[in-house]
N, C-alpha and C positions, 0 to 999 in steps of 0.2 A: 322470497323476493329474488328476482332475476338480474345481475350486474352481468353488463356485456365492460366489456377493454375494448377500445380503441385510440391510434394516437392520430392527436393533431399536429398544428404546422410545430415545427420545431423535433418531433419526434418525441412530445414528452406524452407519456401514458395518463389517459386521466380515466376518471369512474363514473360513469353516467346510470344513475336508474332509471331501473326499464320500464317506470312508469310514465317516462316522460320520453320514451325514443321509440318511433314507431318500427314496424318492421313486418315482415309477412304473420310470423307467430304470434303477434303480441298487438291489438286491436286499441291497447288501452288510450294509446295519442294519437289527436289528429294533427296534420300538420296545418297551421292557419300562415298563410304567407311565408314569410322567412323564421313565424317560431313553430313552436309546439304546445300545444293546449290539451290539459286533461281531458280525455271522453267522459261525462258526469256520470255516468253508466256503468262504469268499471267497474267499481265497489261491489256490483247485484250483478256482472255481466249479464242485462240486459241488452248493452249491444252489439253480443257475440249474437248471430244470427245463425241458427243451424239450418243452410235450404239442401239438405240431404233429402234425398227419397228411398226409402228403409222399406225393402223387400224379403221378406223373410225367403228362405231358403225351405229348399223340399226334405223334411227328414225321413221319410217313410223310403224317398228314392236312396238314399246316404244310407239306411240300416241295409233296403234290399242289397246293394251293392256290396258294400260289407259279410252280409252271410253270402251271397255266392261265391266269395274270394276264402271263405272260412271251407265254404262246402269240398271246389276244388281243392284246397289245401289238403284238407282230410283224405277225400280221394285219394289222392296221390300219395300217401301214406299207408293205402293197403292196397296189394293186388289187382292187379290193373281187371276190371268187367269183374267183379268180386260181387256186387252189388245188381243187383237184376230190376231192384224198384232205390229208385232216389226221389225221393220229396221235401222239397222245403215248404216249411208251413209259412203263409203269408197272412196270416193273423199271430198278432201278436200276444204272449201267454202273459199272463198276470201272477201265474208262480211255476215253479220247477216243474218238467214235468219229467216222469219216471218209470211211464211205461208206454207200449205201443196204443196209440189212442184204435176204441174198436174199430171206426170205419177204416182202417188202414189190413187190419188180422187177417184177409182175405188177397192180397195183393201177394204177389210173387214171390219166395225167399232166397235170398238173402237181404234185405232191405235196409236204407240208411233213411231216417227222419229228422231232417234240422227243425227245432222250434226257438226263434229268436223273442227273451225278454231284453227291454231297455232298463236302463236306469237314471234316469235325469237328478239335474240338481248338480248341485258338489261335491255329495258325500261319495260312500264306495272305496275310499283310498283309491280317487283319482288324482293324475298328476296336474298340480297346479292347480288346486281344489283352491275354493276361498281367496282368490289373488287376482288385482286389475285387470290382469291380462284374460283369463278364465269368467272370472264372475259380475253378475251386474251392481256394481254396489254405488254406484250414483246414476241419474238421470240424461247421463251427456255422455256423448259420443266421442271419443278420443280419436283424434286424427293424428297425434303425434306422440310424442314422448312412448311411457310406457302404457299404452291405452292397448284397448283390445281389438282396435280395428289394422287390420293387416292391407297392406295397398296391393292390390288386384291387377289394376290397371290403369294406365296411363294414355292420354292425350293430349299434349299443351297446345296442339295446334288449337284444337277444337275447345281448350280446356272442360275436358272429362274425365273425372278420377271415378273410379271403383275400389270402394274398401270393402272389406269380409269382417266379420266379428267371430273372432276368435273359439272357439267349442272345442274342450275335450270330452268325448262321449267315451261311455261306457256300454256293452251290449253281451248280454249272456247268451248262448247258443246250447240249447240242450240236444245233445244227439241222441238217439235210440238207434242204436244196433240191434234184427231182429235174423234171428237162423232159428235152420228146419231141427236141429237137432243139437240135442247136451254135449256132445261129444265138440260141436262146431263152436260152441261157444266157450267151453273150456279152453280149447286149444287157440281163441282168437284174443280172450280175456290174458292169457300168457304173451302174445303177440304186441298186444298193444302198452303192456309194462314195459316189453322190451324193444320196441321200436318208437314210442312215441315219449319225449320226456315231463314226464307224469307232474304234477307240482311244482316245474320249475319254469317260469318265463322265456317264453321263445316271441324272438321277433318275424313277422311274416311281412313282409318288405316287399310292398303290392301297390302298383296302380290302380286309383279310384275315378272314376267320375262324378263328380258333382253337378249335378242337375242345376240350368240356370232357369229361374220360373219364365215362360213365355213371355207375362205381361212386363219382367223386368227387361227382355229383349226388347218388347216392340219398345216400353220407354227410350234406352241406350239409343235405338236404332232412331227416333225421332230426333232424340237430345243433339245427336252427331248428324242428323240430315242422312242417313247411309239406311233405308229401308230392309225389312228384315227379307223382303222375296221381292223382286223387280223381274218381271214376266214370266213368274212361276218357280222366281229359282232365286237358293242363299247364297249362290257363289261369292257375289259382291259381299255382302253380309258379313259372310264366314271368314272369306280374307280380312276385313276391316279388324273383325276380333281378336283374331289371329295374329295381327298388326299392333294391336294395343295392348294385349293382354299378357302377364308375365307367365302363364302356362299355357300348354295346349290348349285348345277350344275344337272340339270333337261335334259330329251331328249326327246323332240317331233318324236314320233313314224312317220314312211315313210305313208302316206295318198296323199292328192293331190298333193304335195310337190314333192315328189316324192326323198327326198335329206336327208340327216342326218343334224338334226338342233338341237342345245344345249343351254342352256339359264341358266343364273343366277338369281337363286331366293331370292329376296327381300325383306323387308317389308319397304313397305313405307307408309309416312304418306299423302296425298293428301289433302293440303287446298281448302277446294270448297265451294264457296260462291253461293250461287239460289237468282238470282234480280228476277225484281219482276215482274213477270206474264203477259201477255195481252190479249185480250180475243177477238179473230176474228167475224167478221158479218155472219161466213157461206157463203158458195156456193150459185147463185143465181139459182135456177135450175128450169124455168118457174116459176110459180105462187108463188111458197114456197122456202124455203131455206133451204140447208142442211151440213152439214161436218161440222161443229161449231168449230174450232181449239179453244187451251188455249197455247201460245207459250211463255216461258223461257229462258233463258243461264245463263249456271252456267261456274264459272270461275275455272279451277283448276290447282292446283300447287305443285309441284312434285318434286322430286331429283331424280337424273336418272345419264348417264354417257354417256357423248358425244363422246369420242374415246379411243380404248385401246392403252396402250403402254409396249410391249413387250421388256426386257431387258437379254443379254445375252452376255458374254465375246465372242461367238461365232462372232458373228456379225462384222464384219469389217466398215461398215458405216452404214448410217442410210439406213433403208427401212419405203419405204410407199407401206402398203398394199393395192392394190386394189379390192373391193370386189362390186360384182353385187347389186346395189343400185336398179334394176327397179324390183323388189318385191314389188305386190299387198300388201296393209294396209292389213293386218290379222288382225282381232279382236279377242283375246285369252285371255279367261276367265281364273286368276287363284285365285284357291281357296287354304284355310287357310291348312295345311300341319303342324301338330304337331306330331314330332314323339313319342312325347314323350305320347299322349292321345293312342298309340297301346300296349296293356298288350300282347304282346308276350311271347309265352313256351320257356323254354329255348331249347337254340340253334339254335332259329328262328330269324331273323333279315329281317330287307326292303332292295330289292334287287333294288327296284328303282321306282318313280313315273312319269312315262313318259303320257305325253299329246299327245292328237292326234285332229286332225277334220278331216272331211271324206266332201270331194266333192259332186255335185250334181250327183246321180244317183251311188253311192259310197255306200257301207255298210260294209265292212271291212277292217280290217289294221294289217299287221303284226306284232308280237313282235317276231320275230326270231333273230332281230337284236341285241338285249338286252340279249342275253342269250349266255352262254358260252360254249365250248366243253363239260364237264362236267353236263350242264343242258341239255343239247339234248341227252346226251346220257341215260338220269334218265329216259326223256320222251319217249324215244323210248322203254327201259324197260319196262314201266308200262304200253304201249300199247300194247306190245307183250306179254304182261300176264293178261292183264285186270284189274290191281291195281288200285284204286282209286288217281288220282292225288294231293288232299288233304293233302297225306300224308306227301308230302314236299315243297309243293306250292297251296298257295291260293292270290286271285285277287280279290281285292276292285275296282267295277265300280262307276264311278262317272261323273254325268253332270252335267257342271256349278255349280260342287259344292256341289253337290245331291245327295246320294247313289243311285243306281241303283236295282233294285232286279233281280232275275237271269232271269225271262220270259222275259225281255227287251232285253238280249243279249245270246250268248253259245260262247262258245271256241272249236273251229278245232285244237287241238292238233297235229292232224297226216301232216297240213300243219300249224303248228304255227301262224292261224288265229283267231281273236276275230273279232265275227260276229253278227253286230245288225239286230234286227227286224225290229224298225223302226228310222231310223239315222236321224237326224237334222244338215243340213249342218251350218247352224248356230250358233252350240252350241259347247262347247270345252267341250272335255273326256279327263279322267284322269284315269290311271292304280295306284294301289298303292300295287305293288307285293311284296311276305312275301314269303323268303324260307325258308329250315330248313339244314342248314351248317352241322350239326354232319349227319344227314342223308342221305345227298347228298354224303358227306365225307365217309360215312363207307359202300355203295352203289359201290362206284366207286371203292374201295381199294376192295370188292369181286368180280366184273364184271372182273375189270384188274389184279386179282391176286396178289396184291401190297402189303399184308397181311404174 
């Protein structure tokens, strides 16, 4: 039972039970005039009303993400172009695996293969297994205290909350190391004892994105009146979330997708422990032997957020959002994003870092969709005069995390296209665009006479 303290006239402290005093938290009294009358209800909370709209969350896009931050990590752990073929598998395994699968024994050597299994549930000796905050162990939704829903985001103008439900996930990563010769594999088997700390817990301290499902946008976007595209474009949109939301809110540029997809940016800390190594007999390939695997799995452990939950006076009962689960695993590389390392001019600010990957046989993607009445019409200006587009917009390329120099890519301005040389379907881009507000602002007030 819940005793609140409060004094009345005189200053003397008295003790009120919280069955009988209403408050935001506690539904149980209503007030009738000048008293307070039990709710009959209480006893069964019956008339606690859950009108949440509970959207599960994308876990297929949360693992992909996950092993690309695994893949580069390892990377970066041996000798920079060491590796000639990199594959991550995007099927998921149902047990260990421990050697080069065949259709792979034909591909280029020296080669790295990630295969990611999951492990759901509570077991595993994960952290905060079996415990409120972690596990489902009654039928209701915790908004407060020590419940499992974490607040996301806020609105009170609009009154719109977004809670998250809480998930510590588990995800094994088997690697296969495969070279052309015994000799490469002994010497690399010794390398990785000594470079890589074998058995014992390393934190990999990496931003993630979380995938927000579509149909849980266009909801938000109804709920708040703030529509998710308003003449082809999320500018409006993106800022509003951006606005509300206690993380970044990132937007995967239209590529093979072909869909507006948004994502919450993270930092998390990933426990990932590397057992300990095996070292294959090679391929027997007539007389000699060749493909020499070195195979691993490394264990890792993550916070992440298994469903949202959408809250709004609008709501009359609960909804459950149903959102398209049969989306291929994406592996989406994201890298570290400090806004604060850009010395920007004044009056310049980051208009948005939106992510893309490009298909096989693909080499461009549009950013028209990111950009507002106002920037199209800047752009249309500076082409019809020949102005340098610098003047109020400049584009940081980046792969997996890499600056880009300008001979790798150009921008089609006149169809609001960035167009690469040579694309890597495999690899995630990042746009990190910088406009210049007073310029675009005192642009627009001459163009439309607003002056």
């Amino acid at each position: 039972m819940r005793i609140y303290y409060y004094r009345e006239k005189g200053g003397i402290p008295l003790i009120r039970n919280s069955h009988n005093l209403p408050n935001v938290g506690n539904p149980d009294a209503n007030k009738n005039y000048y008293s307070f009358e039990r709710n009959p209800g209480a006893e069964f909370g019956d008339h606690i009303l859950n009108t949440a709209a509970i959207c599960n969350s994308s876990a297929s896009h949360t693992y992909g993400n996950v092993l690309s931050v695994v893949e580069k990590y390892i990377l970066d752990l041996f000798p920079k172009n060491l590796f000639k073929t990199i594959t991550a598998s995007t099927t998921l395994a149902n047990r260990q695996v421990t050697h080069l699968p065949k259709q792979l024994q034909k591909k280029e050597m020296p080669m790295m293969v990630l295969v990611p299994r999951i492990m759901f549930g509570q077991d595993d000796n994960r952290f905060l297994a079996h415990t409120l905050i972690n596990s489902r162990i009654t039928d209701t939704h915790n908004l407060w205290g020590e419940g499992s829903l974490i607040p996301l985001a806020k609105d009170s103008r609009k009154k719109v909350y977004v809670h998250g439900h809480y998930n510590r996930a588990v995800m094994y990563v088997d690697i296969i190391l495969t070279f052309n010769t015994y000799a490469e594999q002994i010497s690399y088997m010794s390398y990785i004892h000594n470079m890589i700390p074998v058995g014992h817990n390393q934190f990999i301290r990496a931003p993630l994105e979380l995938y927000i499902p579509d149909e849980f946008c266009e909801l938000l976007g109804h709920v708040a009146k703030v529509p998710v595209k308003e003449n082809g474009s999320v500018y409006n949109y993106l800022n509003y979330l951006n606005s509300i939301w206690y993380h970044p809110i990132t937007y995967k540029l239209k590529g093979g997708s072909n869909s507006d997809e948004f994502f919450m940016y993270y930092i998390a800390d990933i426990d990932a422990l590397f057992q300990d190594p095996q070292a294959g007999a090679g391929v027997k390939d007539g007389q000699i032997r060749r493909a020499f695997d070195i195979t691993f799995t490394v264990r890792c452990e993550f916070n992440t957020i298994g469903y949202f939950a959408l809250n709004s006076p609008t709501f009359e009962k609960p909804i459950q959002v149903n959102t398209d689960q049969n989306k291929v695993i994406e592996t989406i590389f994201s890298d570290n994003i400090n806004l604060q390392d850009f010395d920007l001019p004044v009056g310049w600010s980051v208009l948005g870092w939106p992510i893309f990957k490009l298909g096989p046989k693909e080499n461009k993607v549009s950013i028209d969709n990111i950009l507002n009445e106002s920037l199209r019409r800047v752009i249309d200006y500076h082409l019809e005069f020949g102005i340098p587009m610098e003047r109020f917009i400049q584009i940081q390329f980046r792969e997996n995390g890499e600056v880009l120099h300008n001979e790798s890519y150009y921008i089609d301005w006149k169809h609001r296209d960035i167009v690469l040389t040579n694309p890597d379907p495999h690899r995630t881009y990042r746009l990190i665009i910088t406009v210049s507000h007073e310029y675009i602002n005192n642009l627009v007030k001459q163009l439309y006479g607003l002056e």
